[in-house]
N, C-alpha and C positions, 0 to 999 in steps of 0.2 A: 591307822597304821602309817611311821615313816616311810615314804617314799626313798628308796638305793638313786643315788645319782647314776647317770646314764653310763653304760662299760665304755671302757676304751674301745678307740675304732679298730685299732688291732684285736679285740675279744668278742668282736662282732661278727656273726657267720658270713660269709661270701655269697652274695646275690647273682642270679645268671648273669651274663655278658652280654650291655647292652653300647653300642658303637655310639662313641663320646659325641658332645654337640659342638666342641671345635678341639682344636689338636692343643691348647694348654691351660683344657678347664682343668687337669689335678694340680696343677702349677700354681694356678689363681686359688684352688680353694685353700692349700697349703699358706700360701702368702696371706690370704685371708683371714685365717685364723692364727697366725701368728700376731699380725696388725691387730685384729680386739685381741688378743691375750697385750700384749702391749698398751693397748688403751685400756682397758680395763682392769687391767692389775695397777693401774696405777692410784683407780678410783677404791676399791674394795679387791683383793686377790677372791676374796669366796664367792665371785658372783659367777663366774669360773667358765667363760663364753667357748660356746662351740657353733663353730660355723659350717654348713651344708650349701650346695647348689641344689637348685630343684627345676628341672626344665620340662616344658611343655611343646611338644611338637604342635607347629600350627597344621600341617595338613594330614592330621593324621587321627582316626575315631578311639572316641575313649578307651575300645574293647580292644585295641591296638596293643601289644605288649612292650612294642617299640613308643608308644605316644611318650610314657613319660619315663625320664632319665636321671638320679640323684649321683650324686658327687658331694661324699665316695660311694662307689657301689655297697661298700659294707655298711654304710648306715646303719641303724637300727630299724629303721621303716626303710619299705618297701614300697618298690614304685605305685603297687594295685591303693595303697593309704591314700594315694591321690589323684584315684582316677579319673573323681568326680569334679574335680575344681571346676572346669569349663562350664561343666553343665550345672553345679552351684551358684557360679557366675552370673548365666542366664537368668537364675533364678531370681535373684540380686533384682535383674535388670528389670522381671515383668511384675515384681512384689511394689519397687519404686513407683510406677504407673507411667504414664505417659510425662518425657521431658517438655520444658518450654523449647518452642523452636529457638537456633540460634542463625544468625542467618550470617555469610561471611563473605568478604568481600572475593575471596579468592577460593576456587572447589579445596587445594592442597589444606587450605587452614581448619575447611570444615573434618577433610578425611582424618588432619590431628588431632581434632576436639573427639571427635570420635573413638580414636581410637586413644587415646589418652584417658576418655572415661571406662572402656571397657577394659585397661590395662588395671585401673584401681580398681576394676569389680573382681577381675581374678587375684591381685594382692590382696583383698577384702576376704573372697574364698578363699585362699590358702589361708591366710590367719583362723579365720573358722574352721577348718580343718583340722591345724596342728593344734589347736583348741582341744578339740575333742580327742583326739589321739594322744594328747598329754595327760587331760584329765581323766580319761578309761584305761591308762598305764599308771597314772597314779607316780609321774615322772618329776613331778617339782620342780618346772622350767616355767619360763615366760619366754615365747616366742615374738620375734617381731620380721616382717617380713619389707624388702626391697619393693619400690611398684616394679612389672615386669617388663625386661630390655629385650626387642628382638635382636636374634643372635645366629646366623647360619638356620632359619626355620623352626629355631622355639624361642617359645617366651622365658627367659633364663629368668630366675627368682633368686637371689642371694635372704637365707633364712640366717639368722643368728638368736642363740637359745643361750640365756643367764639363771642361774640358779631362781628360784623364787624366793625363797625364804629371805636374803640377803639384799633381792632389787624392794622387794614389799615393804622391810624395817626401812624406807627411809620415806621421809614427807613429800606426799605429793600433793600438789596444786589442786585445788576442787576444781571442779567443772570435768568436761569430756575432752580426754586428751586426742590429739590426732596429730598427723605428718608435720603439722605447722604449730602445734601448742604443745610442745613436751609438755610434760608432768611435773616431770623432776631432774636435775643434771645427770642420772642415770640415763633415763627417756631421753636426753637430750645428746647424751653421747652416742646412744643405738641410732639417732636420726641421724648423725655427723659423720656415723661409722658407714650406714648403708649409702650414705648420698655419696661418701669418698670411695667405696666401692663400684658404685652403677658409674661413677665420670670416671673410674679408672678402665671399666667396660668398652663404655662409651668411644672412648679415645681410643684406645686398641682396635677397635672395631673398622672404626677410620680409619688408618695406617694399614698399611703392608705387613702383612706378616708379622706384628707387632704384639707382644706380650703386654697383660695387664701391668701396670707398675704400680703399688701402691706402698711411696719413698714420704708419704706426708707423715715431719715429727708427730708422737703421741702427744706430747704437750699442746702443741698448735691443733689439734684435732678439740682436745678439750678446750680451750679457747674458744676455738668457735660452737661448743656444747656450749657454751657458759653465754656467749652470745644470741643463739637461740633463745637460752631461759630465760635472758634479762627482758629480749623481746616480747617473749611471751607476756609477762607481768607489766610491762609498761603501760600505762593510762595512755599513752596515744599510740602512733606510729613512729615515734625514734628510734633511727639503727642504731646511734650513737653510745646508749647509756652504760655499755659495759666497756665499752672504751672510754668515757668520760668517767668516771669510778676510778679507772685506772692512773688518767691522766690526776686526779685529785688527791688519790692516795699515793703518789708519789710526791708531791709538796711537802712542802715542811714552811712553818708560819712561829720566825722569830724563833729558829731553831728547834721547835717543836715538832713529835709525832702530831700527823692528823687527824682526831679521834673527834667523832661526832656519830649524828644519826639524819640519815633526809627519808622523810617520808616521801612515797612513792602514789599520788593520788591526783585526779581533775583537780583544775582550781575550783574552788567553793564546795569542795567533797562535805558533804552531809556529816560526815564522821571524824571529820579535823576540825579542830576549835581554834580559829583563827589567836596567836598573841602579837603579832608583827607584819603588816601587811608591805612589800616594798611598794615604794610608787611606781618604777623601772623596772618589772622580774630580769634577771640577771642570766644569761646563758647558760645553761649546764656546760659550756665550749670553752667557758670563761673560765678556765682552774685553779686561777689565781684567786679571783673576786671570791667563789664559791670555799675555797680554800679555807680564805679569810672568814665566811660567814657564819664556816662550819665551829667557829669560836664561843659562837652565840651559844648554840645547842647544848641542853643540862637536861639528865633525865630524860623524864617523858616529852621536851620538847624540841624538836625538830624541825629543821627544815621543810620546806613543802615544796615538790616539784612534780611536775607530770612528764619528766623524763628528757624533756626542753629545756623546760626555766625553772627559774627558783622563784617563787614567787614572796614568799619569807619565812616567818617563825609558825608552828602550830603545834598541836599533839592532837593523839584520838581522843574521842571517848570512851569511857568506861564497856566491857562486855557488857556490863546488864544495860546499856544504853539502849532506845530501840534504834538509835542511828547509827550504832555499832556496826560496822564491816570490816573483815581481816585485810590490812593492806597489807602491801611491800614495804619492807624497808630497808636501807642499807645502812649499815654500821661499821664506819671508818674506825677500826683496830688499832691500827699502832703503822709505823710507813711500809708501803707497797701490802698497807693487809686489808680487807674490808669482805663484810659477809653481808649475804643475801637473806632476808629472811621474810617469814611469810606467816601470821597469825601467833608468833611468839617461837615459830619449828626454824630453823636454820637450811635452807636450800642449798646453799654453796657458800664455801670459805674462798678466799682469793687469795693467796700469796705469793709475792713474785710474780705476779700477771699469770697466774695459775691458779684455775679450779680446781679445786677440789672437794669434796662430800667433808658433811660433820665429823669430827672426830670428839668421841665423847670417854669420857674413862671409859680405863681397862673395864670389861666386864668378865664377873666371877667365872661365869658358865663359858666363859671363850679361854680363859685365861686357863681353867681346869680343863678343856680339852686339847689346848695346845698342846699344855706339861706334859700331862699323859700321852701326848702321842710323840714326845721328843724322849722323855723320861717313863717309859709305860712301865716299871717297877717303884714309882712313886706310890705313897700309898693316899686316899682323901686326907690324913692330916698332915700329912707333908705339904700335899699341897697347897694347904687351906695357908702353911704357912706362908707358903713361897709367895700367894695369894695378897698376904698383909703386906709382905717386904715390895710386892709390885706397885701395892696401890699406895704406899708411901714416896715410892720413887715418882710416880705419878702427880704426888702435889709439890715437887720441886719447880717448880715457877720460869727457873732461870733455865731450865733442861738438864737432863742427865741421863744416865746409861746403869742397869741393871745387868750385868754378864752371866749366868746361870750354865756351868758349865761341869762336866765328870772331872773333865782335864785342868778345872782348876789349878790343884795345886804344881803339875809340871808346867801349865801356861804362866804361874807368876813366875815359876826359876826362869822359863825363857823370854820371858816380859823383862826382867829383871831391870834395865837400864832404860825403860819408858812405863815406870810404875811404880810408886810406896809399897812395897811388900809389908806383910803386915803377920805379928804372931799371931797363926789361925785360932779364929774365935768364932762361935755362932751367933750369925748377924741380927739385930735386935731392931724394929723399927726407930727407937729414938736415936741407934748407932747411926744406921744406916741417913738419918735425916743428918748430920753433919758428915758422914764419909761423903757424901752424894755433893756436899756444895761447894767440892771443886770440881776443875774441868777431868774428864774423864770417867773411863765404868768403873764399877765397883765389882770384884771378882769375886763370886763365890759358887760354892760346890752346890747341887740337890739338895743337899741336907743342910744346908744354910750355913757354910762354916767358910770364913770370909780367906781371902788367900791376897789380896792387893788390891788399894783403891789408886784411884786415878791413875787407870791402867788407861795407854794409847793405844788402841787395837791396830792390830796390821789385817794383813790381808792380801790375795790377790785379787785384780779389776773384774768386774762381773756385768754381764749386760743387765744384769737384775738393780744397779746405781740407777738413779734417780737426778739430772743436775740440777732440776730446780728443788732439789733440799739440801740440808745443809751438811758439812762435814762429818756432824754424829753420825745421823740415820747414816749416810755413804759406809762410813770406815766397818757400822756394823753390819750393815749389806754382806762387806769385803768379807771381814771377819768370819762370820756366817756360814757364809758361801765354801769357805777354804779350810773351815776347823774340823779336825781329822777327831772330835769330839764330838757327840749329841751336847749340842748348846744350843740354847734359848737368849736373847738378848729382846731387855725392856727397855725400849728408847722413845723418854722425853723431849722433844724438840722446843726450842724457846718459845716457836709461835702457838704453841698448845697441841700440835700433833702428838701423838702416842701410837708405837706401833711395837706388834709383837713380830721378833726374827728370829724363824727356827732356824736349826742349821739345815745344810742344802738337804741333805736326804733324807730330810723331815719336815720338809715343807710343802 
């Protein structure tokens, strides 16, 4: 049975009245979940983040009604869902067995070790918690939780819940993820999102009467996701490598885009087959030299570095090898572009010193429940068409723009002066592959009946723009946002993004 996404907080019944844990936790969790709907609409919109407080009274018994406090009160769960943490916690503690002594030169440093590990046995219980409260609701979230900040006499837990279906379709790293090994640039954003959350606690906390502030751009948040993951995959301890990527892929060598590939492995890795060894490994710091070296690389062979140096030329060997292991590697794109990848799956794209997730064609099953929920008197063959005309505009290379709009034919009369109007005809894929290679959208009805190509979309500004993309995807953001039409716009980006924009009140 499909799991219903979770009601809105407004469609949620009203919990009794329990006296807040400081005077501007609805402020913070507001602000809070505007900040991930911001960071994470930028990575995927369906992952679709809702964020809750969840507090624990330190001096107060489980059977206490007052112990435990949620923000918003109308949550869907209720404080009793979590009564048990403490005493789960415990549990944690005597299942572990006895620790090694640590012994500290000062009592303050012992009472933080202390109390720093019993913070993570209760972020460990609440995760186990909301574990089973999601999966016995049958709710289709992935929870991740904050370790816990004291706060005026509870231990405050910042939860934040992403769709499942949407965080699970994307590759993640083998091994056991934890606080300090994301998984995947998803995982790595929830770790960037709670850590900018508890320091903007943090810091209020200190202060006078001071409100949480959380002013950090969503771009720069994902940065540092993207720096976490690169960490994670590194063969040694370099903080450097996703800023030396950066520094590399902005080069240009005798006027050239820098396209290469460096493998990411120890020196003498079992599973690279030495072709070029330097006598000097060369700095990964070095952008220039590296730049240059990246010339060499054809195919399957690469660079070889452990995230330091370069040491020179190699490639892996084959899967059926027994010395076969999935490494990392980075593949320099075209300038300021270069991706992450990991056993042949793709981790993170980089553009403009911005991460972002794979983007792969259109898919049928997305693209047929958009239409239908932009256009819900479409019928399956309708839309199977609109389906062909998307994934044509899709293999335009250079970028371009699909317009699918009711209002077609009044938007080309008032387009008229920044667009080919054109006598209406129904759009044909081999039409549409030379309307498409100029600049601008291609205008047409549901029913595929073409009204102007290389239409300049207007628009008014929308906090929903994007500045690290380019002026397509923006104008049909604008577009979108402002057309007094049900329209759908299919936007090809040059650097291979693809994104579907419903109009506003159908997205």
């Amino acid at each position: 049975m499909t799991a219903s996404p979770p009601a809105p907080l407004s469609a949620r019944p009203t919990a009794s009245f329990l006296p807040p844990m400081w005077e501007h936790q609805s402020l913070f969790r507001v602000s809070a979940q505007l900040f991930a709907e911001g960071i994470f609409n930028l990575l995927d919109r369906n992952l679709r983040p809702e964020v809750f407080l969840l507090g624990l009274a330190s001096g107060r018994e489980e059977n206490d009604p007052h112990s435990v406090v949620i923000e918003p009160p109308t949550l869907r769960y209720s404080p009793a869902d979590f009564a048990g943490i403490k005493t789960l916690a415990a549990t944690f503690e005597a299942d572990a067995g006895p620790r090694d002594n640590v012994y500290h030169l000062h009592p303050q440093d012992h009472d933080r070790m202390e109390k720093q590990h019993w913070y993570e046995l209760v972020c460990r219980a609440t995760e186990q918690t909301l574990l089973e409260l999601v999966e016995s609701r049958q709710e289709a979230r992935r929870s991740f939780c904050s370790t816990p900040l004291s706060l005026n006499g509870y231990l405050v837990v910042l939860v934040v819940q992403l769709a499942a279906g949407p965080y699970n379709a994307y590759y993640t790293l083998p091994g056991k993820a934890t606080s300090t090994r994301p998984a995947s640039l998803p995982h790595a954003a929830v770790l960037e999102f709670l850590h900018e959350c508890t320091r903007a606690l943090r810091e209020a906390d200190t202060a006078d009467n001071e409100q949480p502030v959380l002013d950090r751009d969503y771009n720069e948040v994902l940065r540092g996701a993207g720096r976490r993951l690169m960490l994670r995959i590194s063969p040694g301890s370099a903080h450097g490598l996703y800023d030396a990527c950066l520094g590399i892929a902005a080069l240009r060598h005798e006027g050239g885009e820098g396209q290469g590939t460096m493998l990411l492995a120890r020196r003498q890795h079992a599973a690279i087959v030495p072709v070029l060894t330097l006598e000097a490994p060369v700095p990964l710091r070095d952008h220039r030299s590296i730049r240059k070296l990246l010339e060499l690389t054809e195919g399957r062979t690469g660079l070889v570095s452990d995230a330091s140096h370069v040491f020179g030329l190699g490639y892996m060997v084959e899967e059926d090898d027994e010395k076969y292991e999935p490494l990392a590697t980075v593949q320099f794109t075209n300038h300021y572009g270069w991706e992450l990848r990991h056993g042949g799956h793709t981790l993170m794209r980089v553009v403009s010193n911005t991460p972002r997730l794979p983007q792969s064609k259109v898919q049928a099953d997305n693209f047929a429940r958009v239409a239908h929920q932009v256009f819900p008197d479409l019928t399956t063959e309708e839309i199977s068409f609109l389906w062909e005309l998307a994934l044509e505009a899709s293999n335009q290379s250079h970028g371009t723009m699909l317009c699918i709009s009711t209002g077609a034919k009044p938007e080309a009369e008032r387009l008229r002066r920044q667009c080919f109007r054109v006598v209406p005809r129904v759009m044909t894929t081999p039409v549409l592959r030379q309307a498409s290679s100029i600049d601008g959208a291609v205008l047409i009805e549901p029913n595929g009946t073409c009204y102007a190509i290389g239409v300049i979309l207007d628009g008014q500004a929308t906090e929903k723009g994007d500045s690290s993309r380019g002026a397509r995807y923006n104008s049909a953001v604008r577009y979108t946002s402002s057309s007094p039409y049900p329209c759908l716009a299919v936007v090809v980006s040059e650097d291979g993004w693809i994104d579907l924009l419903p109009s506003a009140l159908h997205a």
